[in-house]
C-alpha positions as CSV (number, residue, x, y, z in Angstrom):
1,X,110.9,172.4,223.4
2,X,111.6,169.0,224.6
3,X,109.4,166.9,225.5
4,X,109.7,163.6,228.4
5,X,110.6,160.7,226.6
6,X,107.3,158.8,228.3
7,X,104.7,161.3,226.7
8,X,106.3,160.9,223.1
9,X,106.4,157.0,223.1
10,X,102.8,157.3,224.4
11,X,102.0,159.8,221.4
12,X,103.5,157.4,218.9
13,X,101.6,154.7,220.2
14,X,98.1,156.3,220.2
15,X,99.1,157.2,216.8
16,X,100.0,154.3,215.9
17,X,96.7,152.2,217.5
18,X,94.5,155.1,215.6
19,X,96.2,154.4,212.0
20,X,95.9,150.4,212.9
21,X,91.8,151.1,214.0
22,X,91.2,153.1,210.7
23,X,92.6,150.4,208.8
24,X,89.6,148.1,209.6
25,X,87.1,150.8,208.7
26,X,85.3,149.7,206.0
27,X,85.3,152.4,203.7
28,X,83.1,153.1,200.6
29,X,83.3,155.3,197.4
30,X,81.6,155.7,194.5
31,X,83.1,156.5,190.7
32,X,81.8,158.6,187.9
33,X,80.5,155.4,186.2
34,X,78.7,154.0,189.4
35,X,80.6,151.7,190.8
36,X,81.2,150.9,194.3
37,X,84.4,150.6,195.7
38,X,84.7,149.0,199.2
39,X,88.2,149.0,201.0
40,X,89.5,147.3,204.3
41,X,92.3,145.9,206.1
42,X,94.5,145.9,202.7
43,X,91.3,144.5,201.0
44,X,89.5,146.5,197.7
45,X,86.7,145.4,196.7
46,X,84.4,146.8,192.9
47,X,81.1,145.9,192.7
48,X,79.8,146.5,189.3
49,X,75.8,146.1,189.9
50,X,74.0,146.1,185.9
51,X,70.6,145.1,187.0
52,X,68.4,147.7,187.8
53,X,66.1,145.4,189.8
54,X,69.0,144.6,191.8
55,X,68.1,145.2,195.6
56,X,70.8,147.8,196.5
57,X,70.1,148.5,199.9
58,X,70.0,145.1,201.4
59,X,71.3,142.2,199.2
60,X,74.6,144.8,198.1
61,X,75.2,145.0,201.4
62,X,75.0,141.0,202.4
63,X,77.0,140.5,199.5
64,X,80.2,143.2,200.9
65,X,79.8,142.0,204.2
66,X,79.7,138.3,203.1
67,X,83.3,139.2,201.5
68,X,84.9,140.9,204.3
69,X,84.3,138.3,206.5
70,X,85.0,135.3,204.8
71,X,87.3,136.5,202.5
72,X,90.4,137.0,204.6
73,X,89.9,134.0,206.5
74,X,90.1,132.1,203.2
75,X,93.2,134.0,202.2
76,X,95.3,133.3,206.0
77,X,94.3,129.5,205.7
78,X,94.5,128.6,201.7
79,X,96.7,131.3,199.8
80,X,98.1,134.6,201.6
81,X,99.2,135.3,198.1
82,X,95.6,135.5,196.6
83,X,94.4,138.9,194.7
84,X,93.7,141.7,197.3
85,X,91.8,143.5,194.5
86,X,88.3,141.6,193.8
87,X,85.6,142.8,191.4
88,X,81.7,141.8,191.6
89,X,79.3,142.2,188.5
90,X,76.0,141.7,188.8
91,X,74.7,141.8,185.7
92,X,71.2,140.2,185.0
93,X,72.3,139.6,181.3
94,X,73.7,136.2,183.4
95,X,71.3,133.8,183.5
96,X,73.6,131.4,185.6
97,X,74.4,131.7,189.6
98,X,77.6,132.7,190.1
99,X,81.1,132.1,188.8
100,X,84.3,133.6,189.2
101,X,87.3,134.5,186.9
102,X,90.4,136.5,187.0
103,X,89.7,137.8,190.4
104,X,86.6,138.7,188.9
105,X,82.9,137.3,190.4
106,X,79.5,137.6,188.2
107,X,76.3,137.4,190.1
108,X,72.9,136.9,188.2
109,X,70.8,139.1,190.6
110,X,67.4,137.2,190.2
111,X,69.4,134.1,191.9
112,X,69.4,136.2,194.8
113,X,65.4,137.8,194.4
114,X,64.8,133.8,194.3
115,X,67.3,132.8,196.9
116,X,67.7,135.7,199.1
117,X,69.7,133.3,201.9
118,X,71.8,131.7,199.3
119,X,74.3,134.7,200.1
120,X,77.3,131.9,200.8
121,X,77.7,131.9,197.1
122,X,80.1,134.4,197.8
123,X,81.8,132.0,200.2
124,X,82.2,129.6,197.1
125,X,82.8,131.8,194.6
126,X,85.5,133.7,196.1
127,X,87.2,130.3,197.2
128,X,88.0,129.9,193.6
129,X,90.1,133.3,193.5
130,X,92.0,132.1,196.2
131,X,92.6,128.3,194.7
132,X,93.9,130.5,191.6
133,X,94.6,126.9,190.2
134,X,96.9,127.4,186.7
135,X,97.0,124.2,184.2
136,X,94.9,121.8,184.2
137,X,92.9,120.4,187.9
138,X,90.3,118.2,188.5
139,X,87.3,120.3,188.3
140,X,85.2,117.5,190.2
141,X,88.2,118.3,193.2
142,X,88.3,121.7,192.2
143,X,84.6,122.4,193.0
144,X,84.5,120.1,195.9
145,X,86.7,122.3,198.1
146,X,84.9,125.3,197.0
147,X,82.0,123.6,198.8
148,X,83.6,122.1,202.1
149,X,84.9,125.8,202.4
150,X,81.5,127.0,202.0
151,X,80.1,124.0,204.4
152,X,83.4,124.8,206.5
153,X,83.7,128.8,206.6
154,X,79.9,130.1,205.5
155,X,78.2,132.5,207.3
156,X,75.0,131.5,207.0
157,X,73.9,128.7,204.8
158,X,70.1,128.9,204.9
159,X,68.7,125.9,203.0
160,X,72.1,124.4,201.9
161,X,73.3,121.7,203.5
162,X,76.2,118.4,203.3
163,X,74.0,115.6,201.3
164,X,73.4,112.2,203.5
165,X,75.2,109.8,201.9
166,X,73.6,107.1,199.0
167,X,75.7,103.9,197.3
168,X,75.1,105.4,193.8
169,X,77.5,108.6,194.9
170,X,81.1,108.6,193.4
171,X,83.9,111.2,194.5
172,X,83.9,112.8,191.1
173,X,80.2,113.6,191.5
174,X,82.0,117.3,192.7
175,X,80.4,120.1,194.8
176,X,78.4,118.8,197.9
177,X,79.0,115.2,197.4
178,X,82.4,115.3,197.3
179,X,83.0,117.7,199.7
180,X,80.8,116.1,202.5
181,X,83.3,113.4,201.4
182,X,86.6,116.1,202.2
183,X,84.8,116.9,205.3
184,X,84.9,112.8,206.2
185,X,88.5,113.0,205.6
186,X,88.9,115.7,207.7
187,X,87.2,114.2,210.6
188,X,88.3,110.6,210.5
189,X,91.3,110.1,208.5
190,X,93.9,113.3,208.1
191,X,93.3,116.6,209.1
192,X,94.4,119.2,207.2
193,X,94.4,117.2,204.1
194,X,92.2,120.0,202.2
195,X,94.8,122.6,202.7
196,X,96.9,120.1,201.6
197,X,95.4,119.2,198.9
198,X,94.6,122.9,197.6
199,X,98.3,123.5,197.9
200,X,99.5,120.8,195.8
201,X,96.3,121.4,193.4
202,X,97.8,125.0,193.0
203,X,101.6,124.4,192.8
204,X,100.6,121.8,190.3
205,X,102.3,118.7,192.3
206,X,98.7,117.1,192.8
207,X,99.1,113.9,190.9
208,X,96.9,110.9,191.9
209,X,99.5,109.6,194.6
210,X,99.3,112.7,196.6
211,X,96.2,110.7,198.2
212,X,98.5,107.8,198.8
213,X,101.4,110.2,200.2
214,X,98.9,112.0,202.8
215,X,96.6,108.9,204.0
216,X,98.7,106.2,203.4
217,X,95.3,104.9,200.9
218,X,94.3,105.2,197.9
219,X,91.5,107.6,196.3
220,X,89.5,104.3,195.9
221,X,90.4,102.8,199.7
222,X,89.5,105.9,200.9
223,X,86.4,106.0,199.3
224,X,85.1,102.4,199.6
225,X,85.9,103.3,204.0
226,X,84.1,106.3,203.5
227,X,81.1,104.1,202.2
228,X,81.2,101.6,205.1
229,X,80.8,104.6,207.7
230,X,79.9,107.6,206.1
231,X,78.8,109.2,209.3
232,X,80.9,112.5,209.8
């Protein structure tokens, strides 16, 4: 039987539309050792939770939705070529906050009992699986983006906020200092500049003239104009 030519494209299209809405499905299963495994649009995410005080039903869930939000917005503007794959532990045998490794984050789940809004640690931590920086980087620079991303692309921030500015502050101080000093830069003197930056930080051309090649300034000139007017 044949069948008009109109009716089959339209049946390849609705076909096509429903595989494209199941794709952002977020989809859930669960392995013989416990794990969770999350999965949408091209995205898998483990979580490994070994605390058993570990609020399941609420912070679990903050932390996946956390991911699939920020996550591919990190990937489309820093690295498309970041891992796909990410595994969380929480394992309360950490005593730290957070930190990531080999596409790999570890939570210390009584961070989050203590600091139930601090759920844009996920924001910073999974900024450093997409800066995948090989070789040796500035970890004061190196940090600092992972928190102008997090002041740039968190979802919620509760209680964490830019520092004001103080004389006894240097750009190596890392994390919020300097990046309230990227987000300057951004506003005021070359925007774009942390892509930029990230990019030569992971192709290993970052050298201390790439300041000079995108600003036209030193690190130290931009600074001591930062100082002057610090106001972003």
């Amino acid at each position: 039987m044949k069948f008009p030519l109109a009716l089959v494209t339209a049946l390849i299209l609705a076909v096509s539309a429903s595989a494209k809405s199941d794709s952002t499905i977020l989809t859930k299963t669960v392995t013989p050792e416990g794990a969770i495994i999350y999965t949408k649009n091209g995205l898998t995410l483990t979580l490994n939770n070994k605390s058993a005080t570990f609020d399941t039903l609420v912070l679990r869930q903050r932390l996946v939705n956390t991911f699939f939000s920020v996550y591919p917005v990190l990937l489309s503007t820093f690295n498309p070529d970041a891992t796909k794959h990410v595994v969380f532990n929480v394992d309360s045998a950490y005593d730290g906050v957070a930190y990531a490794s080999r596409g790999q984050i570890t939570f210390n789940p009584a961070w989050f009992v203590k600091h139930p809004d601090d759920i844009d640690v996920v924001t910073h931590e999974t900024m450093h699986l997409v800066q995948a920086y090989t070789g040796r980087s500035p970890g004061w620079l190196t940090e600092g983006i992972a928190d102008y991303v997090r002041f740039k692309f968190g979802v919620e921030n509760i209680g964490w906020a830019l520092p004001a500015f103080k004389e006894t502050q240097k750009y190596t101080d890392a994390y919020r200092v300097t990046a309230r000093f990227l987000a300057w830069l951004e506003a005021h003197v070359h925007q774009g500049i942390v892509v930029e930056l990230n990019t030569a930080l992971r192709t290993k051309t970052y050298t201390q003239n790439t300041w000079t090649e995108l600003t036209k300034k030193t690190l130290d000139e931009l600074w001591a104009d930062y100082a002057k007017n610090p106001a972003l």
